[in-house]
C-alpha positions, 0 to 999 in steps of 0.5 A: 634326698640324703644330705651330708653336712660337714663340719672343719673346725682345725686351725691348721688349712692342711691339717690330719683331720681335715684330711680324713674328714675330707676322705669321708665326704668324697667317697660318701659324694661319689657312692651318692651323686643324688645326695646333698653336701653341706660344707661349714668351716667354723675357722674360717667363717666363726661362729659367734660365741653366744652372748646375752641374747642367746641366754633369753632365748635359751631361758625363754624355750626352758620357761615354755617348756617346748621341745618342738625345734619349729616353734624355736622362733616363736619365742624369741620377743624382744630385740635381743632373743630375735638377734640371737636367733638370726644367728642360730637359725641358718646354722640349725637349719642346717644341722635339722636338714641333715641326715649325716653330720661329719664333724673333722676335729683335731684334739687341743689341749685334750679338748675340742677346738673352741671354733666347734664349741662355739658352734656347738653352743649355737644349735643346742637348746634345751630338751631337743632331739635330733635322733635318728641322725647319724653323727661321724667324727673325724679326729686328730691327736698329736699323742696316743689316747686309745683305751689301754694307753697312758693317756686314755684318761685324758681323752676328752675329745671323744668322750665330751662328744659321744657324752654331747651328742647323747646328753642333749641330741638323744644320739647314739650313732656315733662312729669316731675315726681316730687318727693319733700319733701325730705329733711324731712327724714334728717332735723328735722325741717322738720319732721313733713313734712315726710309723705307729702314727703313719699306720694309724693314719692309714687305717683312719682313712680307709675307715672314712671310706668304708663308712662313707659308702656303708652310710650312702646306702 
């Protein structure tokens, strides 16, 4: 059975991303009713920062030299390593029993929330890889960092992500679904930018669809 596991990380309840991540999982849920749907908000339930425990086990999985995440359990001996993974492994589990992993983010600060980074630190141990996994990502930007805008230098959202993913997952099959502009509904010095917002919000949504059921497939 196809598993979906969905991800919300914005601070806000009714945020864009959110919205468009939403969009994903309800037209993938209807193109595959056999499916499993996985939902984590690392908001409103945190994921712990990872702390000294974490550390041991990290070392102790480099110091095995294991890639095989089945036998991650294995080395956790001492009382510290077996806390630690108490914490990793309900959230690798179900990372591993995906076969689609939706990530809904917003942009702060030119960056990733640090609910998600939390998250992220928690399911990432040396040399693992989660190839052939498909990831999706769902953003919001309050301005514009698409390639060709003043600000695409300073994206660091996508390209820490996409760079993440490859780097220590060994996966490349990953779609970003971009929505910008979204600082224009509140900000009057952008208002003249709000139909160039509304637009590319549309556009965001309609993509979450299509992808959903092209990936239900």
């Amino acid at each position: 059975m196809p598993t979906l596991l969905h991800i919300d990380s914005s601070a806000r309840s009714r945020s864009i991303s959110r919205q468009v991540g939403a969009e994903f999982a309800k037209a993938w849920r209807a193109a595959r009713p056999d499916g499993r749907y996985v939902y984590r908000d690392v908001t409103t339930d945190p994921v712990p920062f990872i702390g000294e425990g974490w550390t041991q086990l990290c070392d102790a999985v480099l110091a095995a030299g294991s890639t095989d995440l089945d036998r991650l359990a294995a080395v956790a001996r001492t009382p510290e390593q077996a806390a630690a993974w108490a914490v990793v492994q309900p959230l690798l589990d179900e990372l591993r029993s995906a076969d689609i992993v939706l990530i809904a983010t917003p942009m702060y600060n030119y960056s990733i929330p640090a609910a998600l980074k939390a998250w992220l630190d928690q399911v990432t141990f040396p040399r693992m890889s989660l190839a052939p996994r498909r990831f999706v990502v769902a953003t919001a930007r309050g301005g514009a960092y698409s390639p060709g805008s003043p600000k695409a230098a300073f994206d660091y959202q996508e390209r820490f992500l996409r760079d993440f993913f490859a780097g220590h997952y060994a996966v490349t099959d990953t779609v970003f679904i971009n929505a910008e502009m979204a600082n224009a509904r509140l900000d009057p010095a952008l208002a003249e930018f709000r139909d160039i917002h509304e637009h590319s919000l549309a556009q965001a949504l309609n993509t979450a669809r299509t992808l959903a059921v092209e990936y239900a497939k």
